[in-house]
C-alpha atoms as a printed R data frame, in Angstrom:
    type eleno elety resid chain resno       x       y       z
1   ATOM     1    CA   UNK     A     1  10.200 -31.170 175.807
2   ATOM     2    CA   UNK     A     2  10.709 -34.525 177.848
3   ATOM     3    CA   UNK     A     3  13.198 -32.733 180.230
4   ATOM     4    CA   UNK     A     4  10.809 -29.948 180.881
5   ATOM     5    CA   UNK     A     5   7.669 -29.338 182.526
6   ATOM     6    CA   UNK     A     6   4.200 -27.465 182.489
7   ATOM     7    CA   UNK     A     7   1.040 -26.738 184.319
8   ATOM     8    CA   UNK     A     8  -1.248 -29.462 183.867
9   ATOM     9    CA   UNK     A     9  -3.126 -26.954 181.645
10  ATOM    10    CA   UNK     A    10  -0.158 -25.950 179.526
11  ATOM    11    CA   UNK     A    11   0.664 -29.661 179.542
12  ATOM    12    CA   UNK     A    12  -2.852 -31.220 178.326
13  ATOM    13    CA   UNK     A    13  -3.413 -28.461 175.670
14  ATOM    14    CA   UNK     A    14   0.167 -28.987 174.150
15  ATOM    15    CA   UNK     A    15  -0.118 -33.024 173.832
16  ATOM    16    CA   UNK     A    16  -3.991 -32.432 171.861
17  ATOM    17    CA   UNK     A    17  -3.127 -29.730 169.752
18  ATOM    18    CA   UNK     A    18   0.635 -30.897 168.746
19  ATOM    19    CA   UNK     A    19   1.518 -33.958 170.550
20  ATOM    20    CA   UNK     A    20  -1.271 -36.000 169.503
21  ATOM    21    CA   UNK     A    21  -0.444 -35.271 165.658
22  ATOM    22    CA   UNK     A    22   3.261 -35.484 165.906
23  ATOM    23    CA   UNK     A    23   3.638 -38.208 164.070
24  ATOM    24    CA   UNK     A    24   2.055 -36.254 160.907
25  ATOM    25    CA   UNK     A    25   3.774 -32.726 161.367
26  ATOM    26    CA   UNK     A    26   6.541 -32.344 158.325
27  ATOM    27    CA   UNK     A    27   8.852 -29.454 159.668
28  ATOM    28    CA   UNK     A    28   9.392 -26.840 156.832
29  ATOM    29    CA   UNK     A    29  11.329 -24.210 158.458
30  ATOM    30    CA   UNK     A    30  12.860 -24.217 161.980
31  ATOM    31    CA   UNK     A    31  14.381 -21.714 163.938
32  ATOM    32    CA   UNK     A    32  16.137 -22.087 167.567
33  ATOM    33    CA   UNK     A    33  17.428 -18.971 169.680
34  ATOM    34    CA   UNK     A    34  21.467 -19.232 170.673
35  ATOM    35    CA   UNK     A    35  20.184 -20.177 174.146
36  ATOM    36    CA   UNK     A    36  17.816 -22.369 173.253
37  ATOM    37    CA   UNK     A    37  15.081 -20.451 175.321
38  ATOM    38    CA   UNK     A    38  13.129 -20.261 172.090
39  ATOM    39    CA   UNK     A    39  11.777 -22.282 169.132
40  ATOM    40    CA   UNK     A    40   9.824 -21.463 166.239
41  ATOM    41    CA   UNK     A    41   8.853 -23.710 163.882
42  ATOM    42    CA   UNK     A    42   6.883 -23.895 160.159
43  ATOM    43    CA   UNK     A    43   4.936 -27.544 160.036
44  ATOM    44    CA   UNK     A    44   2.980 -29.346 157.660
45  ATOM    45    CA   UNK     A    45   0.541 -31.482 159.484
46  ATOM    46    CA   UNK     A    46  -0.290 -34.729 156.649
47  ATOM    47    CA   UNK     A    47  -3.036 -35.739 158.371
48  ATOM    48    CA   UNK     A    48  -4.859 -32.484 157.348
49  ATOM    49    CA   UNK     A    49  -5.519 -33.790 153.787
50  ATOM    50    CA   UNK     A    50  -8.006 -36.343 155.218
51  ATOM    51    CA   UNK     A    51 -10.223 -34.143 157.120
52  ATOM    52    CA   UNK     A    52 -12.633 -31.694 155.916
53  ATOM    53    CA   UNK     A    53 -11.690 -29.569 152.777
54  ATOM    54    CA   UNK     A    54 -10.670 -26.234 153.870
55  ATOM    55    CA   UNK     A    55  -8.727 -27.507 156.472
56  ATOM    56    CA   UNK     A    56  -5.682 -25.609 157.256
57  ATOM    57    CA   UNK     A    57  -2.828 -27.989 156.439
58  ATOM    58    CA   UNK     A    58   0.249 -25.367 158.283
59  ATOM    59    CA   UNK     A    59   0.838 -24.693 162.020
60  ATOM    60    CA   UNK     A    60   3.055 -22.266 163.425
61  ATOM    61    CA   UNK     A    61   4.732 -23.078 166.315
62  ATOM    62    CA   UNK     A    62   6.810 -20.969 169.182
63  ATOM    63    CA   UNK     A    63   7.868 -22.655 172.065
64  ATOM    64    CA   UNK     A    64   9.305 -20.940 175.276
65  ATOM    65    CA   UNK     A    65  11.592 -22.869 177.437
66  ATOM    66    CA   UNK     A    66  12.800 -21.603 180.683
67  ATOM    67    CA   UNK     A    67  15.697 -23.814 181.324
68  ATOM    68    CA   UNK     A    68  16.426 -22.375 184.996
69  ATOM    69    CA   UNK     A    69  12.609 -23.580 186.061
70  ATOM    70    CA   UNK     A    70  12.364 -26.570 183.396
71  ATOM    71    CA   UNK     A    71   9.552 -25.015 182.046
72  ATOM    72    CA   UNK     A    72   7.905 -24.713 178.814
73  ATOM    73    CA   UNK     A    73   5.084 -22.677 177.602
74  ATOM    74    CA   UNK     A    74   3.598 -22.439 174.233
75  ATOM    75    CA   UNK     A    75   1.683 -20.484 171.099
76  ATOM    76    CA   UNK     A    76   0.416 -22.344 167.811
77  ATOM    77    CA   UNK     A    77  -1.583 -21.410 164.803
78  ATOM    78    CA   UNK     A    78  -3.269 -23.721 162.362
79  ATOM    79    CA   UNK     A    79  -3.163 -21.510 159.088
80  ATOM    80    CA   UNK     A    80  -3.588 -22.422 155.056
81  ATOM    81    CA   UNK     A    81  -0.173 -21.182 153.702
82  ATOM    82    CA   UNK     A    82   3.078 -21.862 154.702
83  ATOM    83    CA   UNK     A    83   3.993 -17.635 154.281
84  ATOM    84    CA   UNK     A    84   1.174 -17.363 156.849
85  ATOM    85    CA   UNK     A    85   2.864 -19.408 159.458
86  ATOM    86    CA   UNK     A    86   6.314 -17.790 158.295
87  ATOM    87    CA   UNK     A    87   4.969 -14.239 159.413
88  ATOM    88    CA   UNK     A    88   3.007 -15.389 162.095
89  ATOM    89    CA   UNK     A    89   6.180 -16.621 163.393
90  ATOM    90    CA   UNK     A    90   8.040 -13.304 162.615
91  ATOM    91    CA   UNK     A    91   6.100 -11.243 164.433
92  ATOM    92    CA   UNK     A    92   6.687 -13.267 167.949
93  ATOM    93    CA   UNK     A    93  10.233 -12.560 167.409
94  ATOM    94    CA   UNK     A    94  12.000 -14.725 164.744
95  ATOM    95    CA   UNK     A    95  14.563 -13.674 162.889
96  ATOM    96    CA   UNK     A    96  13.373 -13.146 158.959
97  ATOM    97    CA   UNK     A    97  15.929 -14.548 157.275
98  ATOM    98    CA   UNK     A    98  16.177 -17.683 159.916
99  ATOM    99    CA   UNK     A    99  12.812 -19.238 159.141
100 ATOM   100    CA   UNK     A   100  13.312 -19.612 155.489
101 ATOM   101    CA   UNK     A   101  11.250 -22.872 153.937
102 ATOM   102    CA   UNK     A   102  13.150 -26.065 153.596
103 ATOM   103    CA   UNK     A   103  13.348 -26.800 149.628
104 ATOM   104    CA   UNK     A   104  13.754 -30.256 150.062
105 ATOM   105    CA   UNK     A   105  10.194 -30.295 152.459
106 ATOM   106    CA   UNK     A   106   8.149 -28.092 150.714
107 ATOM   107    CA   UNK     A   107   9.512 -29.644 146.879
108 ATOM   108    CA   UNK     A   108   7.621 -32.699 148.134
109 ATOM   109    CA   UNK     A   109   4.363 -31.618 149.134
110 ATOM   110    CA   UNK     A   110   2.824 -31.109 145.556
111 ATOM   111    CA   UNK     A   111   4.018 -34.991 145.124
């Protein structure tokens, strides 16, 4: 995302819902179109297991790029289960089959 660019809008709400927790977002599952116009992505965020039960501890993540403008806009969602995210994700336009869970992630989080 360093190469591209946003409103200042765009820009402030991406760095304090995902850029300020970056650090602490595990990815699970990741998807990127051929072009790289598109990203979707299933995270973890750690930090969620210190804040208020209930929390949800999974955001969903699609990026748009628009590489001809160096642009970038953005749609998350903070949700409880990692399926959530998976068909949240599936329903802006990822492949099924392309956003399957990361065994070696997701085998660790019940550690």
């Amino acid at each position: 995302m360093d190469a591209l660019d946003a409103d200042e809008q765009i820009s402030a709400a991406f760095f304090r819902l995902v850029g300020v927790n970056e650090d602490m977002l595990v990815s699970l599952a990741e998807h990127h179109s051929a072009d790289d116009a598109r990203s979707f992505y299933v995270l973890h965020d750690r930090s969620a297991a210190w804040d208020h039960p209930g929390v949800p501890q999974y955001v969903a993540l699609y990026l748009q790029r628009d590489h001809e403008r160096r642009t970038f806009g953005f749609e998350q969602a903070p949700l409880p289960l990692p399926s959530m995210a998976q068909s949240w994700l599936i329903h802006r336009g990822c492949p099924p089959e392309s956003i399957a869970l990361d065994p070696e992630h997701t085998g660790s989080l019940s550690r």
